[in-house]
C-alpha positions as CSV (number, residue, x, y, z in Angstrom):
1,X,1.1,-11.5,-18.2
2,X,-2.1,-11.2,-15.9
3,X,-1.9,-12.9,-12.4
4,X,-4.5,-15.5,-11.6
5,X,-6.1,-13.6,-8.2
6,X,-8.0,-10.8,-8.4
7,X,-6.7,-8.5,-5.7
8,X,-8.0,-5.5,-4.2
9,X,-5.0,-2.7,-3.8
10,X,-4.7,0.6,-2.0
11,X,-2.6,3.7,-2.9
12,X,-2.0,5.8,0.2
13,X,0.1,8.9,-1.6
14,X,-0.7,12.4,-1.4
15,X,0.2,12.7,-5.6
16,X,-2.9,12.3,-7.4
17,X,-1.3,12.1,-10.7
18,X,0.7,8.9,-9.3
19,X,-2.8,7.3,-8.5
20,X,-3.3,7.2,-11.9
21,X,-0.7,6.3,-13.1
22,X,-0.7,3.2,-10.4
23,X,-4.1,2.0,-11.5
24,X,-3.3,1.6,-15.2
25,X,0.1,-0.1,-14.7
26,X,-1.6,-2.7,-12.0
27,X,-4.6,-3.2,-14.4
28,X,-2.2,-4.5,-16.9
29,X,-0.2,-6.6,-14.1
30,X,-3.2,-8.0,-12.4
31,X,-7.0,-9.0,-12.5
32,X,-7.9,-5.7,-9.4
33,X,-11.4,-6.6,-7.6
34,X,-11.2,-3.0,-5.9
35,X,-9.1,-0.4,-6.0
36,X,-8.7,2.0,-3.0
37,X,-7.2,5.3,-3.1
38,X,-6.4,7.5,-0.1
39,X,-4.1,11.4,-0.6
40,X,-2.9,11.2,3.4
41,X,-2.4,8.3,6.2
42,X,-5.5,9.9,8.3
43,X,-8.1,9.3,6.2
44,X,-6.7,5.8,5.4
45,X,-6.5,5.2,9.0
46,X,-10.0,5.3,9.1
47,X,-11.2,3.3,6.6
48,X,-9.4,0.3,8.1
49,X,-10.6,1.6,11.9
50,X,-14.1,1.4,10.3
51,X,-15.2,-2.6,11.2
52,X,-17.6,-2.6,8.5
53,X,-14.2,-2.5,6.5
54,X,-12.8,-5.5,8.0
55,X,-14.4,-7.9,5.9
56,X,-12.1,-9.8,3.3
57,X,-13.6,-8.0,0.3
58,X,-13.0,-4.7,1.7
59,X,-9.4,-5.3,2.8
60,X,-6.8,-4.8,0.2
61,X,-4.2,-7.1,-0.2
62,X,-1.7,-5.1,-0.9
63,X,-0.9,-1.2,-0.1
64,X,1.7,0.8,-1.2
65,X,2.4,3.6,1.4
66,X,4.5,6.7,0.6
67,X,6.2,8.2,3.4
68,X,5.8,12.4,2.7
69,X,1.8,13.2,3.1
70,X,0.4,16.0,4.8
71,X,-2.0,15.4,7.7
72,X,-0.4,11.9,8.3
73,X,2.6,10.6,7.1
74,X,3.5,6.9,6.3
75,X,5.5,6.5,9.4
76,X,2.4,7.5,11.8
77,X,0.2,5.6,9.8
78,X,2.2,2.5,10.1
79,X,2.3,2.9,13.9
80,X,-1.6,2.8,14.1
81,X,-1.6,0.4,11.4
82,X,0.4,-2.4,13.5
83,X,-2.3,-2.0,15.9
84,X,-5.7,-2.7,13.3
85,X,-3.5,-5.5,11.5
86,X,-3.9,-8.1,14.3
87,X,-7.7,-8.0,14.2
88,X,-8.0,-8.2,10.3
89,X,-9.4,-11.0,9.1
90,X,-6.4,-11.5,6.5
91,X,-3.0,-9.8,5.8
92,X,-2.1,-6.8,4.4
93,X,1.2,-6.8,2.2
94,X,2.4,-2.9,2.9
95,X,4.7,-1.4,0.1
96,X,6.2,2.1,0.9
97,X,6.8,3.6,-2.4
98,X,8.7,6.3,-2.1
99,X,10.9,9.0,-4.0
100,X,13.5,9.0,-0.7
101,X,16.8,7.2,-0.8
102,X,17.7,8.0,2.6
103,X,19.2,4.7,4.1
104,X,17.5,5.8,7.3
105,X,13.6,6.0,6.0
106,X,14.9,2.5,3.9
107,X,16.4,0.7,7.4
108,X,13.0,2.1,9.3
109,X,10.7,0.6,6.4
110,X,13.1,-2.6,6.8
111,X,12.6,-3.0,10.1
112,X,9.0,-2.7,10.0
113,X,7.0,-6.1,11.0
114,X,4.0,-4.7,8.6
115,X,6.7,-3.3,5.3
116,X,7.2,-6.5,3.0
117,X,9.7,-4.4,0.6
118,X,10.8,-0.4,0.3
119,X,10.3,0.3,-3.1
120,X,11.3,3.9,-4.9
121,X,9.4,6.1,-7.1
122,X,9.0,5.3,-10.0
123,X,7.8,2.0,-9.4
124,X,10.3,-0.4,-12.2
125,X,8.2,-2.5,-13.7
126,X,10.5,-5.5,-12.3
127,X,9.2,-4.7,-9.1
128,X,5.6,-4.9,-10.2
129,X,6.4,-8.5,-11.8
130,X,7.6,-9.3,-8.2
131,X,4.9,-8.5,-6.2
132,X,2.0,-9.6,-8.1
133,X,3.3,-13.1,-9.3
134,X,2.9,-14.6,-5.8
């Protein structure tokens, strides 16, 4: 099944190998217009700080965030994130993906106004049908 809307998405994940892996399973889940690909929160950060960035084409629509990442981490990133998201000019559905089952980085993620879900590594393929039908 291939979703109607093409959608740009971003990987912010410091595990190269799981980039990969990421693009082919969303290219058979969905039609992708871009695909963005960041190894650490701070140079993620400044993509969406860039205003040239903050057009709708540039903007994914969704990201999935892992937490662990050198440099920056998800948590940090979220912080300056929820700061950028009120001056995009649409939303930006934020997935943390990660291999944790702490209940504490899970209740953070939940509380989060900017986390829509807290998903674990490996992504099922449930969770893809999920996200990508709406």
């Amino acid at each position: 099944m291939v979703a109607e809307k093409e959608r740009t998405i971003c990987i912010i994940d410091d595990d190269s190998i799981l980039h990969s892996i990421m693009k082919v399973k969303l290219k058979k889940k969905a039609y992708i217009r871009n695909f963005l690909s960041f190894t650490n929160g701070k140079t993620a950060l400044e993509y969406f700080e860039n205003k040239e960035n903050w057009i709708s084409e540039r903007l994914p629509d969704v990201i999935f965030l892992d937490i662990n990442m050198p440099i920056m981490d998800g948590w940090q990133f979220l912080e300056h994130f929820e700061d950028i998201s009120p001056k995009l000019v649409k939303r930006v559905d934020i997935y943390m993906l990660s291999s944790s089952i702490d209940n504490r980085d899970i209740d953070r993620a939940h509380k989060n106004k900017n986390v829509k879900a807290y998903l674990t590594k490996p992504m099922e393929e449930e969770a893809f049908e999920k996200i990508f039908q709406s």
